[in-house]
N, C-alpha and C positions, 0 to 999 in steps of 0.2 A: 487387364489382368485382374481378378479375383482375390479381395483380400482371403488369406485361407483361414485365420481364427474365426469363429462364428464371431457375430456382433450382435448385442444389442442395445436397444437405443429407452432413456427413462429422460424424467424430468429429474427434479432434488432428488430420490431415490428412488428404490425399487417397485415402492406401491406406484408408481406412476410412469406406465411402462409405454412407450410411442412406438407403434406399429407401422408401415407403410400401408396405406388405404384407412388410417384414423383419420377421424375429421381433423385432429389435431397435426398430423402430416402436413394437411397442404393451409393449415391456419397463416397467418403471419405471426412471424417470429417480433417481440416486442423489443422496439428501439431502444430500452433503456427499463428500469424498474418502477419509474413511475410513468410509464407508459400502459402499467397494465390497469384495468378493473376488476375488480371482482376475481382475479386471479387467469383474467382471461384479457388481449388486447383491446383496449379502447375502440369502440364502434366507430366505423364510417373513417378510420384511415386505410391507406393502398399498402397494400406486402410490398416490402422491396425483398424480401427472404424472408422463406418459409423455413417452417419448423423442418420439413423433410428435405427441402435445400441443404439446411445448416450440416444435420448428419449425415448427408449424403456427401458433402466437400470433406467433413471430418473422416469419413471412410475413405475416399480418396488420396487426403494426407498420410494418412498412416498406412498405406497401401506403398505410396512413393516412398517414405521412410523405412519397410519393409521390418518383416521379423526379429533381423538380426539384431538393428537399432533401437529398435523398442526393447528389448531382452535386456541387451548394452543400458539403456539407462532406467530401465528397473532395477538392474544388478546395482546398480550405484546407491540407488535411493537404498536396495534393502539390504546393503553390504554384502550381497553370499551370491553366488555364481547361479546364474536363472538360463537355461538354457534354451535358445531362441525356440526349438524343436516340442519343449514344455506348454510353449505357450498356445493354452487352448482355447481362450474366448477372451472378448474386451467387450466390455461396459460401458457404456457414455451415459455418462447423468450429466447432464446439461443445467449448470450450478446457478446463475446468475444472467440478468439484465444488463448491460452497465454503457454505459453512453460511448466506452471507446471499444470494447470485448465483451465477447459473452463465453465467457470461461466454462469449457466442461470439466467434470473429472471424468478421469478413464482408469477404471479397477481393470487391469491384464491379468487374468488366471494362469497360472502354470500350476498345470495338474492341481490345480483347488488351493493354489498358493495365492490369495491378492497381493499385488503392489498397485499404490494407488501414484498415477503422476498428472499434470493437468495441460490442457489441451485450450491455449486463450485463442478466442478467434475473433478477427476483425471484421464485422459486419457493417457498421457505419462508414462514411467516407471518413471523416476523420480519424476513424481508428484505422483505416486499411493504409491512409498517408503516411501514420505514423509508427504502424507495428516495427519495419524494420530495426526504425533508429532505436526504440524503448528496447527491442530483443538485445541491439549492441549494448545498450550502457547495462541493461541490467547484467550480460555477462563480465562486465569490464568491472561492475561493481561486487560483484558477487565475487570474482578473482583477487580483490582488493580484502571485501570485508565480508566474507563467507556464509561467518555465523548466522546474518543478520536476511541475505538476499539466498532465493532460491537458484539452483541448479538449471541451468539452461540443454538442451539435448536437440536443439536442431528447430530453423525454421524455413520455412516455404509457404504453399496454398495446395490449397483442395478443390476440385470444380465438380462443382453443383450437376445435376443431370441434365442441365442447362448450357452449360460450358460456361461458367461463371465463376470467375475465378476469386476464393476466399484466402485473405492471408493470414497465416496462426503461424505459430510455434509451441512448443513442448517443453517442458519443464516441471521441476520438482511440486509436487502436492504434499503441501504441509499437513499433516492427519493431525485432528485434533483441533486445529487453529482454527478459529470463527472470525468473523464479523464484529465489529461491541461497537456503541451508538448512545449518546446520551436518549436521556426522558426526561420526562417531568418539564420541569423550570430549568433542565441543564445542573439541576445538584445531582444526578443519578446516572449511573452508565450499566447497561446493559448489555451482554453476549448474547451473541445469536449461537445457541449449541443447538446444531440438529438433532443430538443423541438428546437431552434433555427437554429439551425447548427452551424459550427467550430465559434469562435469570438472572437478577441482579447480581452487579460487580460488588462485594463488599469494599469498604472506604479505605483497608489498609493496600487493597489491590487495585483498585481506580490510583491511587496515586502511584503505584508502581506502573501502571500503563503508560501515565504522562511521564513520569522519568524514564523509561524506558526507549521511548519515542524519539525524545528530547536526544536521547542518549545516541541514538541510532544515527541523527539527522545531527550529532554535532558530529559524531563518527568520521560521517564522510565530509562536512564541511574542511575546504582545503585554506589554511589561514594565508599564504601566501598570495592565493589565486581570487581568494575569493569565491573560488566553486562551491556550489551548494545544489543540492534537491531540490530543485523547485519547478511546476506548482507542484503539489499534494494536496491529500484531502480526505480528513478524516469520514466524512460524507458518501466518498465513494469506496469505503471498503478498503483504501490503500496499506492500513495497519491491518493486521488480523493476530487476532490472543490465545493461547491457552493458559487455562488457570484450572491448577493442577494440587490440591493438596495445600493450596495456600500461594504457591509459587506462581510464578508470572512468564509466562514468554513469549515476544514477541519479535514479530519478523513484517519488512517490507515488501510486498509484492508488486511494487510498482515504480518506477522511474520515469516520471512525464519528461523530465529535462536536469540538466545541472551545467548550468551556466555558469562560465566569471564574471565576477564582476569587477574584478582590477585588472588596468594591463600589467603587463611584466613588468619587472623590476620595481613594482609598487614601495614607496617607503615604509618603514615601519607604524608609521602612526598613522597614515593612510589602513593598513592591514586590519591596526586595533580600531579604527571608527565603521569599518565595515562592518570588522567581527560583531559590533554592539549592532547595529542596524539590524545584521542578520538575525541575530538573536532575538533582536524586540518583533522583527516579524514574527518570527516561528512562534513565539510564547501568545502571540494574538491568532496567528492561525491554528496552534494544538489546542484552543478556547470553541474552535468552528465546529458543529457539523449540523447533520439534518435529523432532526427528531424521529425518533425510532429506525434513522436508515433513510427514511422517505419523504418525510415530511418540511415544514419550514425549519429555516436555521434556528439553532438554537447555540447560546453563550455560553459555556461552562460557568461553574461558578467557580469562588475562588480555591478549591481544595484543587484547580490545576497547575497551580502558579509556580507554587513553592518546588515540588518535583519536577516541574520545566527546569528551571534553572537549574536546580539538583543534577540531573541528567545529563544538560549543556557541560556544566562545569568537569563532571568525570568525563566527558570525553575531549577535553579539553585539557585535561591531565595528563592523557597521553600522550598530547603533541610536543614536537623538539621547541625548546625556547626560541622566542625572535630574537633573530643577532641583535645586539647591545643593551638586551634587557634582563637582567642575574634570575628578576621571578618566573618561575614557570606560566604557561599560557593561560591556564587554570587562576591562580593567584591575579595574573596581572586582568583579566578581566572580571575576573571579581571587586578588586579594587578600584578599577575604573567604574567600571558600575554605582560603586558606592560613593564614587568623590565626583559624581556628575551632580550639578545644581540642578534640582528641581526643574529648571524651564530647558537645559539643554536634554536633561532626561527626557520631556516631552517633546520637545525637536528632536530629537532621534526615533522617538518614536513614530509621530508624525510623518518624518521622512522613510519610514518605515511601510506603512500604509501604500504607496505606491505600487509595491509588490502584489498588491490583489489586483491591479490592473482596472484602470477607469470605469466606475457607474455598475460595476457587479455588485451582488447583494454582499456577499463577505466584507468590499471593502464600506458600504454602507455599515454593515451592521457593529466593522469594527471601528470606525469612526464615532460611532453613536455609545460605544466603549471605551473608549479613550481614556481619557481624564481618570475614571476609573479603575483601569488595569495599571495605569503609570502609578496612581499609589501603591493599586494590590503590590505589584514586580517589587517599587521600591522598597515599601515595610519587608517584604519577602528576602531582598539584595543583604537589609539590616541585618534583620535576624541569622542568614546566615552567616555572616561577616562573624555576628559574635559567637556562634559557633565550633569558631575557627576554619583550618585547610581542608580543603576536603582532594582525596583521594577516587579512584579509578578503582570499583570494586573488584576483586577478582572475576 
């Protein structure tokens, strides 16, 4: 059957238009973003899928999804009634590399109305293993904590002209929201705005990023369970920003896993020694990612530190107290924090480290940080202390 909207198919946007019978059609489609050169696939590897593959399954999906469901969550994302019958052409700009998807956005016209939503597709083996389970949690997540996670609207596969079958799903396109990626020596973080091009984050909104993040990943941290988001990676594009006028906002587009880490009926103080592990991880992995995007890891410097904890704390504000302790969650692991000795501060940290998982470059590079970030956190723990309570902003 015939999708009936026209289609057409671009790279990042419209100057870069993919035709069927381009050389770039039957190219190999690039395993990941540093896979490419010179803006084109590294010489002398074998296609497992081609660029004409890839849109060819993506017209297939949205063909089985059919007019009416595409309309259905357009209407959502644009709040106003989009009627299926409207809708007169789709777009695929084929947005990113990325080791588990390769994300398009798809602008659907009604009558010269865009709505933009995006279209992640599993190309690799391990992204194709894993799409189902990430499409659950992110909807379970997104049901939970809204604000933060995008819109889910249906998943399945698309087959190639090959009979090859591609597994993606659908879901909300954050407009606006970029990429951002440390530079330099890791004192600098930069947005990827396509409308602008690359541009530095000023320093009062870099620290709102790491608070924000912080905030987002204490959000769903479950103190009972143990559950937590984990891995992430600031590396792979997992945060994405808008900054807007001074303001900040940020959303998660991804959910590799969220594991517990306590069995049930965990004791209370079993709860609080998780919580600080959990914690000293994340403040060492929101320190990670890859220079400009692509490149070698690079360490934040210390202007992450302080709005880590910031962030952890407010969302740690809004959890119910643990039975038999009067301070809220917030309070009681601030003060834990602060009345930990020096060498258990760093045993915790240390046991912390585990989390990146044996002989990867993260937990090298945050081992060879150590000693160093346990001061930063700790002076950081202080000074808030003297600060006073801190609160869960509106």
């Amino acid at each position: 059957m015939v999708f009936s909207p026209s289609v057409f198919f671009f790279l990042a946007d419209d100057a870069a238009p993919v035709r069927p019978g381009d050389p770039r059609w039957s190219s190999p489609l690039p395993k990941d973003r540093r896979d490419l050169f010179d803006g084109k696939v590294r010489p002398g590897r074998q296609a497992d899928v081609r660029y004409g593959d890839y849109f060819a399954a993506a017209v297939d999906f949205l063909r089985r999804c059919g007019r009416r469901s595409l309309a259905a969550a357009a209407a959502q994302v644009a709040g106003e009634k989009l009627p299926s019958e409207a809708l007169r052409q789709v777009r695929i700009f084929l947005e990113k590399h990325g080791a588990f998807y390769h994300p398009s956005r798809l602008e659907l016209l009604f009558d010269g109305r865009p709505v933009s939503l995006v279209l992640n597709v599993a190309v690799s083996e391990q992204g194709r293993r894993r799409l189902k389970a990430e499409y659950d949690l992110l909807r379970s997540l997104s049901a939970q904590h809204g604000r933060w996670f995008p819109r889910l609207f249906g998943v399945g596969f698309g087959r190639t002209e090959q009979g090859t079958a591609l597994p993606m799903f659908l879901g909300e396109w954050f407009e606006g929201f970029c990429e951002f990626h440390l530079t330099g020596e890791g004192d600098r973080t930069v947005i990827w705005d396509p409308r602008t091009g690359v541009r530095p984050v000023p320093a009062a909104q870099r620290r709102d990023l790491y608070r924000i993040a912080a905030r987002i990943l204490g959000d769903c941290y479950q103190v009972q369970t143990g559950a937590w988001l984990h891995p992430w990676h600031h590396g792979a594009g997992d945060f994405v920003a808008r900054i807007e006028n001074g303001d900040v906002a940020l959303r998660l587009i991804t959910a590799r896993g969220y594991p517990c880490s306590l069995a049930g009926g965990a004791a209370a103080e079993q709860m609080l020694r998780q919580m600080l592990v959990a914690f000293l991880h994340l403040s060492m992995r929101t320190r990670i990612d890859r220079a400009d995007g692509t490149g070698d890891l690079l360490w934040a410097d210390t202007a992450a530190v302080e709005p880590t904890l910031i962030g952890f704390a407010e969302a740690l504000a809004e959890k119910p107290p643990i039975s038999g302790y009067p301070l809220s969650v917030a309070a009681l692991f601030l003060e834990l924090l602060e009345a930990l000795p020096a060498d258990a501060f760093a045993a915790l940290a240390e046991e912390s480290l585990d989390f990146f998982g044996p002989g990867t470059e993260e937990a090298d590079l945050a081992r060879r940080r150590l000693k160093t970030h346990v001061r930063e956190m700790a002076a950081a723990v202080g000074g808030l202390a003297d600060a006073g309570p801190i609160n869960s902003p509106p």
